[in-house]
C-alpha positions in Angstrom: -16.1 -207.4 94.4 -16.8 -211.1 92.9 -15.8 -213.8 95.0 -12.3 -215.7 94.0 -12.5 -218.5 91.6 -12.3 -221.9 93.5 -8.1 -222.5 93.0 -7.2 -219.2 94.7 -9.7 -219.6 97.4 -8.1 -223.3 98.2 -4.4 -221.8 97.8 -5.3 -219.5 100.5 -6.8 -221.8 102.9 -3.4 -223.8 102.7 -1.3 -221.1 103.0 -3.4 -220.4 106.2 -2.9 -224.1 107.4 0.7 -223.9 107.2 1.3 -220.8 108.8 -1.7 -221.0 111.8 -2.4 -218.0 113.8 -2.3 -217.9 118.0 -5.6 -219.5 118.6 -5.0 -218.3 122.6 -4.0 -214.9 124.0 -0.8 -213.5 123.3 1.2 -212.0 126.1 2.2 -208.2 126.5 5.8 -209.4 124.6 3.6 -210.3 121.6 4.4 -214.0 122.0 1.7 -216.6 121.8 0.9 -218.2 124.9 -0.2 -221.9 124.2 -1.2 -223.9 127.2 -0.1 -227.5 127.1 -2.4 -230.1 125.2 -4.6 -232.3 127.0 -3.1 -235.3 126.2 -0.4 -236.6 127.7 2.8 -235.2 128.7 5.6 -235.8 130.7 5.9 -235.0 133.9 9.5 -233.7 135.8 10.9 -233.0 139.2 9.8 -229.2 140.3 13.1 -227.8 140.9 12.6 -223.9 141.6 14.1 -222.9 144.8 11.4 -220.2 144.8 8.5 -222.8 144.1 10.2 -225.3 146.9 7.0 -224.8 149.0 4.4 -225.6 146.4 1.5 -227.9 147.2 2.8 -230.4 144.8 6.5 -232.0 143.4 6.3 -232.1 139.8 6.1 -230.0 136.4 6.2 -229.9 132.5 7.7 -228.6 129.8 6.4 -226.3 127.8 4.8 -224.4 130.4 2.0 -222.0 130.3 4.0 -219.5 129.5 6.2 -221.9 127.0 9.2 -221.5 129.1 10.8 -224.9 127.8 13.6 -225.3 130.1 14.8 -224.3 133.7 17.2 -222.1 132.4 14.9 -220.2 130.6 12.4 -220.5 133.8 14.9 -218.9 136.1 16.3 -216.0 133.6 12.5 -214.8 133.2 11.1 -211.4 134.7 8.7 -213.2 136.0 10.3 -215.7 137.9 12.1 -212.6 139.9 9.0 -210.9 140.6 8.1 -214.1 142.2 10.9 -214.1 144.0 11.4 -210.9 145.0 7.7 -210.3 145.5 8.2 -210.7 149.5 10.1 -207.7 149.8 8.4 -205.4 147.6 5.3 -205.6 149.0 6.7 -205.8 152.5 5.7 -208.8 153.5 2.0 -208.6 152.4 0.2 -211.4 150.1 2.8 -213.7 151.2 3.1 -216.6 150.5 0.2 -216.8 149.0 1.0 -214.6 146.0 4.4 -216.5 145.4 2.6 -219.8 144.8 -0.4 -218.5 142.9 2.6 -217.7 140.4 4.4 -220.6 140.8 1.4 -222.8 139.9 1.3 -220.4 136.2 5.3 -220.7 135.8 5.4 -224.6 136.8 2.1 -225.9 136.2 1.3 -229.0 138.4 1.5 -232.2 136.3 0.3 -235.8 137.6 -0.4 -239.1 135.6 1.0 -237.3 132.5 -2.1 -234.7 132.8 -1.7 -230.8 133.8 -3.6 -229.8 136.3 -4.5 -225.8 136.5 -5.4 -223.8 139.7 -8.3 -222.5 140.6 -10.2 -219.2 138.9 -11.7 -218.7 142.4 -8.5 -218.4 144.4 -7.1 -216.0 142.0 -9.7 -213.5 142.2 -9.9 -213.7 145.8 -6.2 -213.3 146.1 -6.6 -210.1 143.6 -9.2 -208.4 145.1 -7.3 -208.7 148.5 -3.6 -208.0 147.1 -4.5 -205.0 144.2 -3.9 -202.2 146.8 -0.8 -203.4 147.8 0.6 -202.9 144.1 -1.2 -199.6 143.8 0.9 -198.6 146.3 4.3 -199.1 144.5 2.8 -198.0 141.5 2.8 -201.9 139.8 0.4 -203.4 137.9 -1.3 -206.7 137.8 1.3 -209.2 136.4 -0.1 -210.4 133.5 0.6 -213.7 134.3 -1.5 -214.1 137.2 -4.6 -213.3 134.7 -7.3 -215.1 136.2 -9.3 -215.6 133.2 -6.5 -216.8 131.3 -4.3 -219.2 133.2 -6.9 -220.2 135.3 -10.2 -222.2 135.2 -13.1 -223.3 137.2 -13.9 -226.3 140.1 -16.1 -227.6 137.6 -13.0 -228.3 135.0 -11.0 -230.4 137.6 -9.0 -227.1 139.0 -6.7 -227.3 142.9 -6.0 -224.7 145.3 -2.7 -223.7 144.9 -2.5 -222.5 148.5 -3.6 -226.0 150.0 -0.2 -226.8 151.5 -1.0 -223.2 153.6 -3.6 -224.9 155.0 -2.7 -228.3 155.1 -4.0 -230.1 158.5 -5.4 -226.3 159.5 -9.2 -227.5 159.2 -8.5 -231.4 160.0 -10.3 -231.9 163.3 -7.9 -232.3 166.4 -9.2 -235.7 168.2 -9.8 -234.9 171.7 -8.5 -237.7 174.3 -11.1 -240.9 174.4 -13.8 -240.1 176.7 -13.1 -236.9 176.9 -15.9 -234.3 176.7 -16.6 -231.7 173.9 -16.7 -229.1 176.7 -12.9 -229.9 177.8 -10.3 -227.2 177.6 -6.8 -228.6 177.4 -4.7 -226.0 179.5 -1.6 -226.0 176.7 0.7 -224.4 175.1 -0.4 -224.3 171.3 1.7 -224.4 168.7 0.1 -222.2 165.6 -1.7 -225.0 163.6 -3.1 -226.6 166.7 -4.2 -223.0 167.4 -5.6 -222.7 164.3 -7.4 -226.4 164.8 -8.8 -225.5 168.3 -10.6 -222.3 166.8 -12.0 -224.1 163.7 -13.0 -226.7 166.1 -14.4 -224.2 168.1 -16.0 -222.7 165.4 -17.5 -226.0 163.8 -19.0 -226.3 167.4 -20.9 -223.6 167.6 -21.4 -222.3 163.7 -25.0 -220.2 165.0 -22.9 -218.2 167.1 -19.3 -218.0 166.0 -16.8 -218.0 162.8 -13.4 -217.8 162.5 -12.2 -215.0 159.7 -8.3 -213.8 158.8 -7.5 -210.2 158.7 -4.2 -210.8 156.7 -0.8 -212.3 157.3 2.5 -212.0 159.3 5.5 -211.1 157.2 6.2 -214.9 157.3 2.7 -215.4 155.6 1.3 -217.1 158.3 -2.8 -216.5 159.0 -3.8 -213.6 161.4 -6.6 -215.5 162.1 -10.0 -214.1 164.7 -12.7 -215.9 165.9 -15.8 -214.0 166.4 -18.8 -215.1 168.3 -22.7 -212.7 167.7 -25.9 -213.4 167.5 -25.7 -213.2 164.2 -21.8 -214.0 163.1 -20.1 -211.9 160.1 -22.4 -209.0 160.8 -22.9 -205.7 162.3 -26.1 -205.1 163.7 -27.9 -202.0 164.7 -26.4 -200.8 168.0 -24.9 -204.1 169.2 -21.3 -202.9 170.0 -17.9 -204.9 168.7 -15.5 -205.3 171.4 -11.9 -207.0 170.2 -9.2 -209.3 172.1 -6.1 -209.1 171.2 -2.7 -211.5 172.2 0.2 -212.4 171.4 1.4 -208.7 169.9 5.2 -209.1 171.3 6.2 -213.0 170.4 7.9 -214.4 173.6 4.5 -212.6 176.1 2.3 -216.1 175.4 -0.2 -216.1 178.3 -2.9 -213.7 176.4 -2.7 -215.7 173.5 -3.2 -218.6 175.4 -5.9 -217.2 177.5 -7.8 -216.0 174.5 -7.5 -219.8 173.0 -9.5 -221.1 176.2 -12.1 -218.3 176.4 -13.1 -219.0 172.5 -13.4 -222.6 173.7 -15.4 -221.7 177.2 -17.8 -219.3 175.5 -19.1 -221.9 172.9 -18.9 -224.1 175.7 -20.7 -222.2 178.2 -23.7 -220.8 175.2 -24.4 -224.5 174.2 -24.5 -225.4 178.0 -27.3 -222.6 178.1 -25.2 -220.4 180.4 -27.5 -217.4 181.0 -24.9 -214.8 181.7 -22.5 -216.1 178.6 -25.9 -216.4 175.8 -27.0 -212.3 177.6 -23.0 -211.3 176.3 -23.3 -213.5 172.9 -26.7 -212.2 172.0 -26.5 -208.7 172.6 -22.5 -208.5 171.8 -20.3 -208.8 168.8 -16.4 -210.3 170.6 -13.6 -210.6 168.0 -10.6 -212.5 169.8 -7.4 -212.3 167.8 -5.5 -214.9 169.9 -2.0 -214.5 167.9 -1.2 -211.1 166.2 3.1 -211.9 166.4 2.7 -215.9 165.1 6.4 -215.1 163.8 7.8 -214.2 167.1 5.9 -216.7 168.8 8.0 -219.3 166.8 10.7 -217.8 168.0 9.7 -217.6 171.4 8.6 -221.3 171.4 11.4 -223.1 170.0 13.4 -221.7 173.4 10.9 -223.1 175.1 8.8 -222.1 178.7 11.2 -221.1 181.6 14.4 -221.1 178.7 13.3 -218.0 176.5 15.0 -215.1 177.6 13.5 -211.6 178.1 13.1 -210.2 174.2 13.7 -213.5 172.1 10.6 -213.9 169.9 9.2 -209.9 171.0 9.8 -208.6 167.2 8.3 -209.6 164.5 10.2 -211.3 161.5 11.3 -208.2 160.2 12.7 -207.4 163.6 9.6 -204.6 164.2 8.4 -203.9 167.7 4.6 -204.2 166.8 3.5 -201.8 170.0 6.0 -199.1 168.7 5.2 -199.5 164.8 1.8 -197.8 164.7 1.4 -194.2 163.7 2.6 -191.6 166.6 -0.9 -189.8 166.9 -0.4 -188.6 170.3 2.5 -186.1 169.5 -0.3 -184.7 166.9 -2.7 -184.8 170.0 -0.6 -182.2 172.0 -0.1 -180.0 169.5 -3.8 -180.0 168.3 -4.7 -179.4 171.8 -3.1 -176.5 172.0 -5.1 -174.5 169.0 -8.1 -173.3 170.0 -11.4 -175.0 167.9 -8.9 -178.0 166.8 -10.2 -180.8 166.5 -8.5 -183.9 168.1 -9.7 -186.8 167.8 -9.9 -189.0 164.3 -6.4 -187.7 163.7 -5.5 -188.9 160.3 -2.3 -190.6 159.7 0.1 -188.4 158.8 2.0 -188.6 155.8 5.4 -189.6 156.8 4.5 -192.5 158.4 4.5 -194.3 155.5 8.1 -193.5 154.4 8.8 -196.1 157.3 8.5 -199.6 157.8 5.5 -201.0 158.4 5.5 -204.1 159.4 1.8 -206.4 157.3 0.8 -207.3 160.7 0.6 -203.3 161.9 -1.0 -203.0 158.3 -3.6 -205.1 158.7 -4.8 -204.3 162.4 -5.3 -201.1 161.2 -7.6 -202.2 157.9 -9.6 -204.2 160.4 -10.2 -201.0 162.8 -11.4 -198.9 159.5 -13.8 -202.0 158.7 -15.6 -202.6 162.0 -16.9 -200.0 164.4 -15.4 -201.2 167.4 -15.8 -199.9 170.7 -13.6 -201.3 173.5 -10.3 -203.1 173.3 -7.7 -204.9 175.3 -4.1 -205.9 174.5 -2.8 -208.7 176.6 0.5 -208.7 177.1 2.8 -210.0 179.8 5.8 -209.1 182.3 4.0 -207.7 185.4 0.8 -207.9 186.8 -1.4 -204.3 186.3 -3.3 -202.7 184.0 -2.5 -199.5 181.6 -4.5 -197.1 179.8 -3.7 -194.1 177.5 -1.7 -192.4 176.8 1.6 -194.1 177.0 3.3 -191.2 175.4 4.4 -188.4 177.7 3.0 -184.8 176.8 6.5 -184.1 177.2 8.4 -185.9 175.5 11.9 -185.9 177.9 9.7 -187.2 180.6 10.3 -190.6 180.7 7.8 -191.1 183.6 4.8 -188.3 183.2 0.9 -188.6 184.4 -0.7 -188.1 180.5 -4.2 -188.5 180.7 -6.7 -188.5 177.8 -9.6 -186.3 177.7 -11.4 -190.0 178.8 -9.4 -190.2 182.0 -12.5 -191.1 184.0 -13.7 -193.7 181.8 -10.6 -195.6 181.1 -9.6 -195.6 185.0 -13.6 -197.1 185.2 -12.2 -200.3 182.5 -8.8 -200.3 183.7 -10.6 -201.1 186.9 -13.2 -204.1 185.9 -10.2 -206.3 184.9 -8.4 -205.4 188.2 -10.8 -205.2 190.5 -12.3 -209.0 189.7 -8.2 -210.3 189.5 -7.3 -212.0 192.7 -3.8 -211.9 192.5 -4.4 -207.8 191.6 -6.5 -207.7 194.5 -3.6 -209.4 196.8 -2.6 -206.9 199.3 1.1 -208.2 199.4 3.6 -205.9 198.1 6.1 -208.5 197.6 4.1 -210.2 194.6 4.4 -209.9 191.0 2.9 -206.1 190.6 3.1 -205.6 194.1 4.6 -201.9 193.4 1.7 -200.8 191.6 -0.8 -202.2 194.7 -1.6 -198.8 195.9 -2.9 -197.4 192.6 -5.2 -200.3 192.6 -3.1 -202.5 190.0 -4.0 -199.4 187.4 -2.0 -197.0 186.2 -1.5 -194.3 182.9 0.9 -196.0 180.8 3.2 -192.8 180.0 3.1 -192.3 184.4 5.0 -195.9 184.4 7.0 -195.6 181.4 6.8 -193.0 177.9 6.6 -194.9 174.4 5.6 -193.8 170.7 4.0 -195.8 168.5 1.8 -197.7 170.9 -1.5 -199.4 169.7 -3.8 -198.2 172.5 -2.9 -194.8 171.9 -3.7 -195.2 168.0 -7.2 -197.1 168.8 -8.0 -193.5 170.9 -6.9 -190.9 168.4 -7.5 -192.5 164.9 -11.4 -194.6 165.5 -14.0 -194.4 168.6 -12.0 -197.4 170.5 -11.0 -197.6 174.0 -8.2 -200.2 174.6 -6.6 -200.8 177.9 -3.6 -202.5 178.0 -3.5 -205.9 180.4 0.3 -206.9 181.9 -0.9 -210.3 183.2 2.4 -211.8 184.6 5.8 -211.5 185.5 6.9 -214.4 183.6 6.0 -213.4 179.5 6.6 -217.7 178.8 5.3 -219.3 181.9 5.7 -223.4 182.0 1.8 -225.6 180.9 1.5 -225.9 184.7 0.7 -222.7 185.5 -1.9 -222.2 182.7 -4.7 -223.6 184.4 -4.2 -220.8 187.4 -3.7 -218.4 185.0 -7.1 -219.1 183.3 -8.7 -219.0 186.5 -7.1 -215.8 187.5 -8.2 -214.2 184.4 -11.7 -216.0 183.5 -14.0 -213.2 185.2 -11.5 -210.4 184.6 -12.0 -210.8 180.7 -16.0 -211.8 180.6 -16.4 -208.4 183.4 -14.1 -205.9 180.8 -16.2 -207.4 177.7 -19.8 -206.8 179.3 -18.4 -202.7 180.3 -18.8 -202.2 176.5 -22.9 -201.8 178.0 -21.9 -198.7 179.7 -22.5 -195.0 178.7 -24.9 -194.6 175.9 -26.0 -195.9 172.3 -28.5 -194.7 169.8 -29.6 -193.8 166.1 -28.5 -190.6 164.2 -31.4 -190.2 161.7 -32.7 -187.6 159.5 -36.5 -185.8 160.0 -37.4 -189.0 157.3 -35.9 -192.1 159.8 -32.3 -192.4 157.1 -29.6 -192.7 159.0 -26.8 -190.4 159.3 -23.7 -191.7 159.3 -19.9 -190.0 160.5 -22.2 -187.2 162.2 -20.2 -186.4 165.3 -21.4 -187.0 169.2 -19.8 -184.6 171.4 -20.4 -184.6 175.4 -19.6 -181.1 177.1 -17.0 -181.2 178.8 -14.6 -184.2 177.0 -12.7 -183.0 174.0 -13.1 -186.0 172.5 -16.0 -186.8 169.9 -17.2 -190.5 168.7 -18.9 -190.6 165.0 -21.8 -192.7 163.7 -21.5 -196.2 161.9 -22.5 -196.4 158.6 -26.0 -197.9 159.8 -26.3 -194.1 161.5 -26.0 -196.6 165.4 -23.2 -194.8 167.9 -22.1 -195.8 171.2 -20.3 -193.8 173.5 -18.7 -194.9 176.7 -19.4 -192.6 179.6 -18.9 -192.9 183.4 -22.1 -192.4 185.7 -23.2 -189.1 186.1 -24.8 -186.0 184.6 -23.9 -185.5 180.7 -24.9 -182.9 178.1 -24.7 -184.5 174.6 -24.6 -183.6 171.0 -25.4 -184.8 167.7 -24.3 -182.9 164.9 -23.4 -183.7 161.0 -23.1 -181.3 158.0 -25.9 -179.4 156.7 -28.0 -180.3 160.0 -28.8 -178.3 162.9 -27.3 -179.5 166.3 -29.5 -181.3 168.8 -28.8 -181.0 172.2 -30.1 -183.4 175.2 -29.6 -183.8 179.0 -28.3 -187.9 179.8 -28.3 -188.7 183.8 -26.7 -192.3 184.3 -27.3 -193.6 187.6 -24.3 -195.1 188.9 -25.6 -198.5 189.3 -27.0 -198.4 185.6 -25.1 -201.7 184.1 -26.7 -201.4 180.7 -26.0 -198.4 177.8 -29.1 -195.5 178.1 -30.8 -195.4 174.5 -30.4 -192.0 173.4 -31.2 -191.1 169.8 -31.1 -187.7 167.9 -33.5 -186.5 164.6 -31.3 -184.1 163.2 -33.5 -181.2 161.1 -32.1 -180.3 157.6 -30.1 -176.5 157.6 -31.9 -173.6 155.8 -30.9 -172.3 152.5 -27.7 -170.2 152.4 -23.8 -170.8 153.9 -23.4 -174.1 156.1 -21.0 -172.8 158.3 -20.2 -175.7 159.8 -16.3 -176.7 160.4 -16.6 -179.4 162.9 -18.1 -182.1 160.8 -15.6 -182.1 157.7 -14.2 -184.9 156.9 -10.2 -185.0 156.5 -9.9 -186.8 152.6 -7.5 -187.6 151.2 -7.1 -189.5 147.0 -5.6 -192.5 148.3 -5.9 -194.7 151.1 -2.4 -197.1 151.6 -4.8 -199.8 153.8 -6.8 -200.2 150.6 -10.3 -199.2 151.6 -12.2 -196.1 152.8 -12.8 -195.8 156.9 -16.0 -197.2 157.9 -15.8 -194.0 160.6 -15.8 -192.0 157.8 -12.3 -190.6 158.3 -10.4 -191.0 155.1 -6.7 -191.5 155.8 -4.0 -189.5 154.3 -2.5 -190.4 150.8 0.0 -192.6 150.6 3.6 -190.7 150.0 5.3 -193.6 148.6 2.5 -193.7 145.7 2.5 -190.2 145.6 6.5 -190.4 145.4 6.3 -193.4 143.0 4.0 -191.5 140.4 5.8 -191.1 136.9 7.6 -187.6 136.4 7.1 -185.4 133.4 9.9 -187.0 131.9 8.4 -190.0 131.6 10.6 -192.1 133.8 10.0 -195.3 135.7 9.0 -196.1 139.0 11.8 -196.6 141.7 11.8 -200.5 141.3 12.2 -200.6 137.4 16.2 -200.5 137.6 16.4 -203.9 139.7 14.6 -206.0 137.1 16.0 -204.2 134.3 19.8 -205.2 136.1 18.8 -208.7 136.6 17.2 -209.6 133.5 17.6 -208.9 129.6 14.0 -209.4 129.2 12.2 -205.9 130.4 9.0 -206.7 132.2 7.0 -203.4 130.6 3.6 -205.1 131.6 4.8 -204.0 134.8 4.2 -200.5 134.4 1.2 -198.7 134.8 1.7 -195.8 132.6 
């Protein structure tokens, strides 16, 4: 074809000039999205109710997605995803999610200039947040497109979540003269919480790191400090012992204690305390000082000696965190009656997730599938004694009923190094706080003293390899500031003695005949109905009591390997004991034990690190679109609220 003579060629460039194409992305309603020029342009009052919180106080028109009014701002699907985002996602991503979207829908504007948030933060807010729309069956909203409504540090970007974290990693002065080593025996509101562990932290940054593990429905930061040789990760057959305070709002003495031990372990390691850099170096401790901060508000703003006995124990969605895990122990006593059953790594069953599940259940979960953790202890407060599975009755009408775990031995054995080093546990006067329980030795089974479902340390048993004890550590769940000091004094060695049991029993290596580790293979001990599996790195530990033990390894497609362990009673260290397993011959593997329970989707967003694959989730598998073709169970409530139908929405 000859080229066109010079006229039409001109005619055809200014017919292209006068009608110009979308020189940016168009969005999934075909509309071009232009974002504002870089010249000037006036800046307004930010006056979304939903964007009230945002980092900054004023906006432009047109925005980046040309919305050129308010109106038109608050009529628009996505303006009611933002602001309805909290509930469908039940409490998870929050806030954070909200203002990510606010900073697309009212872009920050100062000295006339639009400012856009950062690439960084968006993709670190979508990799964390995706699972929590695959499980409603939503996709990503278009307008939180990182690429496209986004840019980098480089091009003059903010954080959009600053105002979450504003005065979090300021530095907390400590009183003139005061030394670094001082522990000020408080009550801590949550951001000077948050400021003594990054403090803390900062301190001692060889040895320790503070990390979040998600948020409470209120979106504020479950947040952990971890102190290891070697901080952020696992190493080869160091165990992981986690802390935990705080899980009922108004029971404030465990979150407090935990606050001073992070402080008196840097403290002590930098002093070159022998005993304290033995535990650091050869231990990986996760404290999680505040798992209920919601409650704890609500708890707080009574006061010490005016909250009453359950004001602040809920969470913000009114959720009793100790009864809101899965109820694996009713599973238990029905597996334990099939012969060859397997009962331990129960998975969680199906209709759990039909409930509510409060983001803070949610997320101590994900954190069990990603760390191999050993031992655990929940602090709690109200009386004075320590409880170990199971709390929940093997019948379940008995309200009071002696339910012990196939571990019975070995949980009485760390029930019994916090109590037995506890002065006031020790006191021999009936009349105390906890006197009643003074002749079981200030331990009992938690279903013997009273029956619950849904308990934590029950779910740390029956779903991973953890033992968690349960730690009652007063009579008074909101004591006044004076009686902190005591309280730390009374529960110093009690904590550092239950962390350093994690060094009883035995560890090892799982490895094939060519030194690869084998990881999820199974180590049973004859006699306990109660198997552990191997990390990912092929390392185990097992937590035994002293005496004579037969033990075996054992993973699919490998023969068994059997050994004889003695552990002498005053052994204070874990036995190395590790197993070469020898491939199977050719022909049928007839080996049952070792199968993994899968399942295609895991709700906590991530496979098991124990190599137990949780159950699908029913809600996606509810949510999935029929034959029919119709629309997932939250399509009618946009579609009733707004003319504009959000399709980019759907997934299908």
């Amino acid at each position: 074809m000859p080229p066109p003579p010079p006229l039409l060629l001109l005619t055809v460039l200014v017919f292209a000039a006068a009608r110009p194409g979308c020189e940016f992305e168009r969005n999934p309603a075909g509309e071009c999205h232009r974002p504002p020029a870089a010249d000037s342009v006036t800046c307004v009052d930010l006056q979304l109710r939903t964007c009230s919180d945002a980092a900054y106080n004023h906006t432009t028109f047109p925005t980046l997605l040309q919305h050129r009014s308010w109106e038109v701002v608050e009529a628009s699907s996505e303006y009611i995803l933002l602001s309805v985002l909290h509930q469908l996602l039940e409490g998870q991503c929050n806030p954070d999610l909200r203002l990510l979207g606010c900073a697309v829908l009212a872009p920050r504007c100062e000295g006339g200039r639009v400012r856009r948030p950062c690439r960084h933060i968006c993709e670190g807010l979508r990799e964390a947040c995706q699972p929590a729309f695959d499980a409603i069956d939503m996709a990503w909203p278009y307008f939180l497109d990182c690429h496209r409504y986004f840019t980098s540090e480089d091009e003059g970007c903010y954080d959009p979540l600053e105002k979450l974290r504003g005065g979090l990693e300021a530095d907390e002065a400590l009183p003139s003269g005061l030394p670094p080593t001082f522990i000020r025996f408080s009550h801590h509101s949550y951001a000077q919480m948050v400021r003594v562990l990054r403090r803390t932290a900062s301190r001692c940054a060889h040895v320790a790191r503070i990390y979040s593990i998600g948020r409470s429905f209120d979106g504020r930061e479950l947040l952990v400090i971890e102190f290891s040789s070697r901080p952020g990760q696992h190493e080869l057959m160091e165990p992981e012992v986690k802390l935990i305070g705080n899980i009922h709002g108004n029971e404030v003495a465990g979150r407090e204690m935990l606050i001073y031990l992070a402080q008196y372990l840097c403290s002590e390691y930098l002093l070159g305390n022998p005993r304290i850099q033995r535990l650091l170096n050869t231990t990986r401790i996760h404290l999680l000082p505040s798992m209920n901060p919601d409650g704890y508000e609500v708890a707080a703003a009574e006061g010490a000696g005016y909250n009453g006995w359950t004001s602040g124990r809920q969470n913000a969605q009114n959720l009793d965190l100790n009864r809101n895990f899965p109820d694996l122990t009713s599973e238990y006593y029905r597996l334990a009656e099939t012969r060859g059953a397997r009962s331990d790594h129960i998975p969680i069953p199906q209709h759990y997730w039909w409930g509510k599940v409060a983001p803070e259940t949610k997320a101590i979960m994900k954190w069990m599938q990603t760390i191999p953790f050993v031992l655990s202890a929940s602090l709690h407060g109200g009386d004075l004694v320590v409880s170990y599975p199971f709390d929940f009755s093997k019948h379940p009408q008995e309200e009071k009923m002696f339910s012990p775990t196939p571990d019975e031995k070995m949980f009485k054995l760390l029930s019994r190094a916090y109590a037995d080093v506890h002065p006031m546990m020790m006191d021999r006067s009936e009349n105390r706080c906890g006197g009643n329980f003074l002749k079981r030795g200030s331990i009992i089974n938690g279903a013997d003293w009273y029956s619950f479902t849904g308990g934590m340390s029950d779910f740390n048993y029956l779903h991973t390899n953890c033992f968690e004890i349960t730690v009652e550590l007063g009579c008074v769940k909101f004591p006044p500031e004076e009686a902190l000091y005591t309280l730390w004094q009374h529960n110093k060695e009690s904590l550092l003695n239950f962390v350093e049991t994690v060094h009883r029993g035995i560890k090892g290596v799982v490895m094939d005949k060519f030194g690869k580790p084998v990881k999820n293979a199974r180590i049973l001990v004859k006699g306990i109905r109660h198997d552990i599996t191997t990390a990912p790195d092929g390392d185990y530990w097992r937590l035994l009591p002293p005496g004579t033990h037969i033990v075996i390894a054992q993973a699919p497609g490998y023969t068994k390997v059997i050994k004889k362990v003695i552990l002498p009673a005053r052994m204070k260290r874990a036995g190395r004991v590790d197993f070469i397993l020898q491939p199977l011959g050719v022909g049928p593997r007839n080996f049952l034990h070792g199968l993994p329970r899968t399942g295609p989707h895991d709700p906590l967003g991530g496979a098991s690190s124990l190599g137990e694959a949780t159950e699908p989730d029913p809600l996606r598998a509810r949510r999935q679109p029929s034959a029919d073709g119709s629309k997932p169970w939250w399509w009618s409530y946009f579609t009733s609220l707004s003319t504009h139908r959000p399709r980019w929405l759907l997934k299908y």
